[in-house]
N, C-alpha and C positions, 0 to 999 in steps of 0.2 A: 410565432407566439410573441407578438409586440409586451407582456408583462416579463418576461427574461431579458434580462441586457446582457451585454458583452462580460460587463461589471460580475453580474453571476456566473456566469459560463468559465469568466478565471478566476472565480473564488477559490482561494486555498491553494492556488499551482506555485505560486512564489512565495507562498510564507515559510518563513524562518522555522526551523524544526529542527529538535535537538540532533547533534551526529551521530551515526551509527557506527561504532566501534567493531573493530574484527581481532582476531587473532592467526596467528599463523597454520595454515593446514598440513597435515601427517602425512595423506592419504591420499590415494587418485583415485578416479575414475567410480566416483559413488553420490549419491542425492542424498540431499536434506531436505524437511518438511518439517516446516515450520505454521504451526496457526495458532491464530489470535482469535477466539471464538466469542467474544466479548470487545470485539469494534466498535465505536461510537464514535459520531461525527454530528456536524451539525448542517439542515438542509441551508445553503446560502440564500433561496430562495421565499422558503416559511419560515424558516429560525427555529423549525421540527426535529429532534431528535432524530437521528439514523443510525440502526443496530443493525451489527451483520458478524458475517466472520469472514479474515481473511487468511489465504494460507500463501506460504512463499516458499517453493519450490526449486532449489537449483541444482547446479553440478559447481560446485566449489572449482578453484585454481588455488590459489597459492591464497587466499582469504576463507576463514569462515564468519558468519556475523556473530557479535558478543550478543549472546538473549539479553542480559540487564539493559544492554543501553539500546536495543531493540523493544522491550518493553516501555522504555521512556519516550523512544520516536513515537510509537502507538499510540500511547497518553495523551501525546501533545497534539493528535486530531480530537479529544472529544468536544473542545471548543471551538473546533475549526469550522467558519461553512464551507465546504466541499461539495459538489457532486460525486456520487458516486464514481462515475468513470475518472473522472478525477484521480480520486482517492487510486484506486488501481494502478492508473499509469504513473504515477508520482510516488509511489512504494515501489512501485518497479526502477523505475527511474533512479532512484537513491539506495537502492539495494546495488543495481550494477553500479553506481558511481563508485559507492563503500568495500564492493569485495571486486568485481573486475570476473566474474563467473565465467566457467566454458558455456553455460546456460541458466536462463532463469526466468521462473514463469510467476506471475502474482494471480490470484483466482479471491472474488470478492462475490463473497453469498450474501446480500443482502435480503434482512425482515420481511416481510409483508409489507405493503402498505399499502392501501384504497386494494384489494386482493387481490393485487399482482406482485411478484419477485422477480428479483433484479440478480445477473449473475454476469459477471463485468468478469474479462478475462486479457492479462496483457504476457507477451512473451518476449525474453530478448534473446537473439541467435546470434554472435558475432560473425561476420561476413569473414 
């Protein structure tokens, strides 16, 4: 598709985004799930709104994520252009950078649009 550049394709993978804060975990061997059912982003390619929900799923280690400052990471895609997959891998990305998980999965439901759905799935398994 010669109308996509490169330029779109890394839209949003290196921007600046506020930090995600953690706190110290209690507890072993149990999952958190987390979703944000009111995602928005913006398409890097139309300048189109994108609504979806995202959920983040892991097994904690010695981190759990702060929600307030995980709320404010979330905020600061709704003017981002992003692709979709994007968005996924780049939450996941910075989720394991911020807590260091025995595992952790990001799952991105996005809206409709032209009548198909998008369901973007990224996982991280330490080797």
């Amino acid at each position: 598709m010669a109308d996509y550049t490169e330029q779109h394709a890394r839209s949003g993978i290196d921007a600046d985004l506020p930090a995600i804060e953690c706190w110290p975990n209690q507890y072993r061997d149990y999952e958190i799930s987390i979703s944000m059912p009111e995602f928005t982003s913006i398409c890097p390619k139309t300048g189109l709104p994108d609504f979806g929900q995202i959920t983040i799923k892991y097994r904690p280690d010695k981190s759990c994520l702060e929600l307030k400052s995980l709320k404010m990471y979330f905020q600061s895609y709704r003017n981002l252009g992003i692709f979709y997959e994007n968005v996924v891998n780049r939450v996941l990305k910075d989720i394991v950078a911020a807590t260091n998980p025995i595992a952790a999965r990001v799952i991105g439901e996005f809206s409709s649009r032209g009548g198909m759905k998008s369901v973007i799935e990224a996982e991280y398994k330490p080797s």
